[in-house]
N, C-alpha and C positions, 0 to 999 in steps of 0.2 A: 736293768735299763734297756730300752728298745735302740736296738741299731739301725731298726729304716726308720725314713722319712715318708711317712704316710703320705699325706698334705700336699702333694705335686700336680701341677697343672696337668691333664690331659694334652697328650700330643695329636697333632695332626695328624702326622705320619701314623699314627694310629687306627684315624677315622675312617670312614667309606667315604670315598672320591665318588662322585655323581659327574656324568659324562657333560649335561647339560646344566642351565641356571634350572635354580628355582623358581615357579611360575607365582604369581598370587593368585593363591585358590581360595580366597576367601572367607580363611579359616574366622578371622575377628573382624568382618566387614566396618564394623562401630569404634572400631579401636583406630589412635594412632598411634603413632611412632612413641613418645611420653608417657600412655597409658600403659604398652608393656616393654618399653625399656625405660622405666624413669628415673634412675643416673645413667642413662647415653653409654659409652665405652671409653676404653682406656688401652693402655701398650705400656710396658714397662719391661725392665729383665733385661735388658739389649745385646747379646753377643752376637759375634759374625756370622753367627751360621743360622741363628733362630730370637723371639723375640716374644713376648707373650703377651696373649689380648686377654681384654675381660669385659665384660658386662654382667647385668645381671636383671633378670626375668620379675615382672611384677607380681606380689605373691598370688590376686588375686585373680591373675593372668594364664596360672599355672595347671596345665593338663598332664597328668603322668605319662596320657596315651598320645601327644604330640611329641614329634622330633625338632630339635634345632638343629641349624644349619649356622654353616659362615661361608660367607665367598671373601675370597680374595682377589686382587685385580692390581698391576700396576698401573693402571691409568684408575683420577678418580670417580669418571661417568661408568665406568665397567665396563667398556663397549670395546676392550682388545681380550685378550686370552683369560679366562675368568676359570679360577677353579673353586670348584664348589666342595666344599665338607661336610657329611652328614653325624651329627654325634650318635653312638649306640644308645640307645633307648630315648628318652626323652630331652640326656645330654645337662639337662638341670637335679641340681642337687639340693631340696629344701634345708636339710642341715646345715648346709654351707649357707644357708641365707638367700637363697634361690640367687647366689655367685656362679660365675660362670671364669675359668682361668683356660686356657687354650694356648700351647706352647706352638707357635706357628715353625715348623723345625721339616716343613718337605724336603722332598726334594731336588725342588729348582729355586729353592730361596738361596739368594747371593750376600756377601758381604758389602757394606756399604750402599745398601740399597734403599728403597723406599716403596711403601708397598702400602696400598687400600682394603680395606676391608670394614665389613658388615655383618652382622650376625642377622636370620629371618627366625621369627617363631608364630608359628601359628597364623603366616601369611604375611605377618607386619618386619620388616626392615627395622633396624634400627638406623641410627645418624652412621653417617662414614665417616672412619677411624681412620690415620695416618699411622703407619708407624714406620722406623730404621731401625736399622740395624749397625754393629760397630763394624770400623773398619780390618777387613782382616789383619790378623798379628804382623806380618811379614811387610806389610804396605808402610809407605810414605806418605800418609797424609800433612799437606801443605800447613792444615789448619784444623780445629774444631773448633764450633762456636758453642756455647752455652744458656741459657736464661737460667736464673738463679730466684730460688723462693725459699722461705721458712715464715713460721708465727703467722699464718693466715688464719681470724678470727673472724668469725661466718656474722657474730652479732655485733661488733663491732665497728660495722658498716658495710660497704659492697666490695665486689670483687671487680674494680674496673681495671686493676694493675692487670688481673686476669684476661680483660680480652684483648690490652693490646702485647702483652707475651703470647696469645694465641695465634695473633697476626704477624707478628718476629720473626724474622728470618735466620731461624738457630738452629743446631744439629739436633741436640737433645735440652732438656729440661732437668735442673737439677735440684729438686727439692731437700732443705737439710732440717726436715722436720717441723713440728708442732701442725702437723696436716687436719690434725681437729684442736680444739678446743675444751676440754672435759666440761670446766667448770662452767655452766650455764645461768645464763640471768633468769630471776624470779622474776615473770613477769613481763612486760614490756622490755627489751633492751637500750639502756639509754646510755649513749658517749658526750662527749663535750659537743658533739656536733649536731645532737638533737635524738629526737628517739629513733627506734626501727618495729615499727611495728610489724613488720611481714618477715622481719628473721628472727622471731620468737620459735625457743624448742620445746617442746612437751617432755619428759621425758618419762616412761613406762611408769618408771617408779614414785616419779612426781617429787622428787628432788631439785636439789640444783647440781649436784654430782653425779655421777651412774655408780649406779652400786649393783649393778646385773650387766652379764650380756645382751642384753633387751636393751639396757639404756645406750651403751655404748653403739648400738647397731642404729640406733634411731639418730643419733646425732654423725654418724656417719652418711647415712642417708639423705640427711636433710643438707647436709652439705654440698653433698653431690646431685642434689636439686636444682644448683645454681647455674645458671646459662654460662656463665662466662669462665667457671671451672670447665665445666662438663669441655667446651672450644677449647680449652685449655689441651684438656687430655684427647680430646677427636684428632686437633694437629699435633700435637708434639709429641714422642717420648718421653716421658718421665723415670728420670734415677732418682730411687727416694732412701733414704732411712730416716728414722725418726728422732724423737726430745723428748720431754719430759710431760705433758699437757697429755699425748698418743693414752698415758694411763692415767697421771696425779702429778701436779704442781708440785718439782723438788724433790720429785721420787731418788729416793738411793736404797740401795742392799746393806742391810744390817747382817753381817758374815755371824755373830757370836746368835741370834738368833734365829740364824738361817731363815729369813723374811725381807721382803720389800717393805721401806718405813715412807710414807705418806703422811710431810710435815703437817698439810695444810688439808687433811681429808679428817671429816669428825670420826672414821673408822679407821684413820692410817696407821694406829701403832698398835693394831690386832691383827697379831701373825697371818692366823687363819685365813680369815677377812684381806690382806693384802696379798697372800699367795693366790685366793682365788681372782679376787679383782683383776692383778695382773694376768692372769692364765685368760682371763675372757678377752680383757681387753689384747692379748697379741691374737688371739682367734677373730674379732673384730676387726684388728689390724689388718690380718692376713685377709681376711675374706676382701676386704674394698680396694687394697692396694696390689697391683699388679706387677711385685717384686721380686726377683729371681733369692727366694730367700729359704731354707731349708726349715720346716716347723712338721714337726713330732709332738701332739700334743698328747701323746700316751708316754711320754718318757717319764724318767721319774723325780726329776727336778729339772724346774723351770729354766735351770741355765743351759739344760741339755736339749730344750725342747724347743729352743726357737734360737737360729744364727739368724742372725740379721748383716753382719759384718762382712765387705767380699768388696776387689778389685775388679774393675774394669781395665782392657787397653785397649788403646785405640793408633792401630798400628806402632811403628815406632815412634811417634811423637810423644804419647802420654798415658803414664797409668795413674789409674783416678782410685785412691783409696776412700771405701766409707765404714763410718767405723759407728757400733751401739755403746756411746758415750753413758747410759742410761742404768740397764740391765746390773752391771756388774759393778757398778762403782761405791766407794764408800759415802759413808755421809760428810757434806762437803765443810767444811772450816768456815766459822763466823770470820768478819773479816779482825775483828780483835787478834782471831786463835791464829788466824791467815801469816799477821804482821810478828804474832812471838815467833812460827813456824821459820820465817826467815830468818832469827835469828838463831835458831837451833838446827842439832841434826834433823833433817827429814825423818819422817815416821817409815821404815819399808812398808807396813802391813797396808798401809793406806794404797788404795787404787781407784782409776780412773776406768780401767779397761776390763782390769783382769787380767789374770795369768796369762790363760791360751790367746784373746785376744791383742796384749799386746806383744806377745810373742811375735805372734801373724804380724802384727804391722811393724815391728822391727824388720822380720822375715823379707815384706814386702819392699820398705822402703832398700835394705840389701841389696837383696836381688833386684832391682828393676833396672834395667840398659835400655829406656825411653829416656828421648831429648827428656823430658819433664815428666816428677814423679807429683801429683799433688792429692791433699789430704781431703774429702769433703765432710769435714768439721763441723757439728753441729753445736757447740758450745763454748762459749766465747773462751780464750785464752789467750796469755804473755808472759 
């Protein structure tokens, strides 16, 4: 079993600091902004001291002999003290899906702060990103505000809840999963409310499920096409983990098979075929969402190879626990087995979390000496 964590954003503090901006030299005269950055940028990860940005390069934008850059700026015209980042060599990674993860961790970034930034490739700017940061541990903050998301379904009509959470006057953003959609309509997408001709997805494989990395990267993508996400993630920070849609509808761990069982996928109860599915789809995960999450995907079982689970505080007001409800759980009780189950002993073997995870969030809730400890729960319970 591998004890590092390969998979980690590139830090700033890393990079060569450039004394001035970067000029537009004209590298993509033809090109704009959409052309090579076409999902926009994002910030996610949020602790006191640092915060992490992402975007990600178009492929067909993509020169191995160009550098990227990122400025950062606290005002958001750039026009006060602007530092500039250069990444060593070209700074993109085609394997990662020409992703880009960038841990903003200098040395004059502050707690509780708010900070602009932009990535340049090849002469073209992308959109300007907002992002914060939490408030130091030791602090009093009066208050945190929130927007709260899950089950956003890209074909199921538009995202307007999206632009006005972009315009919200909130700390951070807290997503509790289903951020794609797996299963896709054949065809036109039609709701009770009419059809959607222009959020139909192709997918590589020409399914309606992904059954490759290829599928899964493309419905990510196309997601993150959308104007009113894309605003979404420019302004706010985003805390995310995920649900059950991220891989297959009603996914749970078959422990006696040691496999992920997918009730409702024509290949779900094919060990093989569910271990690799999930293993792309957390590497999809990982690639588009810009989450302070630990992923080793050379470990040698899947449970070791992706945390997802981990606390926030936000001074002594609040620690915000998020937990992968998903990963580790058993298969869940028809609601017949649900109603005998109350009348007998509980089963132990049965789990929601998992050992080591809900160890941690016993552990968590314990230990916390914040006015308020809360859970962000991605599946329904009582």
């Amino acid at each position: 079993m591998s004890n590092v964590t390969i998979r980690q954003p590139v830090r700033a503090s890393e990079l060569t600091e450039r004394q001035k901006p970067i000029e537009d030299d004209g590298g993509l005269p033809e090109a704009g902004t959409a052309d090579v950055f076409p999902q926009s940028v994002a910030s996610g990860g949020p602790k006191p001291e640092s915060v992490i940005l992402w975007t990600r390069i178009a492929p067909e934008r993509y020169e191995p002999a160009e550098s990227l850059y990122l400025e950062v700026a606290t005002d958001r015209r750039f026009e006060g003290e602007t530092r500039v980042f250069e990444f060593d060599g070209p700074g993109v990674k085609p394997p990662d899906n020409y992703t880009i993860r960038v841990e903003l961790d200098y040395d004059a970034i502050d707690h509780d702060s708010v900070y602009y930034y932009r990535f340049i490739y090849r002469g073209v700017r992308s959109n300007t990103g907002r992002c914060r940061t939490l408030p130091a541990e030791d602090s009093e903050p009066e208050s945190v505000q929130f927007g709260v998301l899950n089950c956003q379904d890209y074909q199921n009509g538009y995202f307007g809840a999206m632009a006005h959470l972009a315009e919200a006057d909130v700390d951070f953003v807290l997503h509790l999963g289903d951020y794609i959609y797996e299963h896709v309509a054949e065809g036109v997408p039609e709701s009770v409310d009419g059809s959607y001709p222009d959020r139909r997805i192709d997918l590589p494989d020409s399914g309606t499920r992904p059954m490759s990395l290829d599928d899964f990267r493309r419905i990510y993508e196309t997601y993150r096409t959308d104007r009113h996400l894309q605003r979404l993630h420019e302004r706010h920070t985003v805390i995310q983990t995920w649900d059950d849609h991220a891989i297959a509808n009603d996914r749970y761990w078959d422990y006696d098979a040691d496999a992920p069982v997918f009730p409702d996928h024509p290949c779900g109860d094919v060990p093989e075929f569910t271990r690799y599915l999930t293993s792309v789809g957390i590497q999809a995960w990982w690639e588009f969402i810009p989450g302070r999450i630990e992923y080793d995907p050379g470990a040698d079982h899947i449970h070791e190879s992706f945390t997802l689970y981990r606390s926030l505080q936000f001074g002594d007001l609040l620690t915000l626990a998020l937990t992968d409800e998903r990963l580790f759980r058993s298969e869940p009780r028809s609601w017949r087995a649900a109603l005998l189950d109350s009348w007998s002993e509980p089963d132990p073997s049965r789990t929601m979390l998992g050992t080591a995870q809900r160890r941690w969030l016993r552990d968590t809730f314990r230990e916390s000496e914040t006015v308020w400890t809360a859970w962000a729960n991605a599946v329904l319970f009582k």
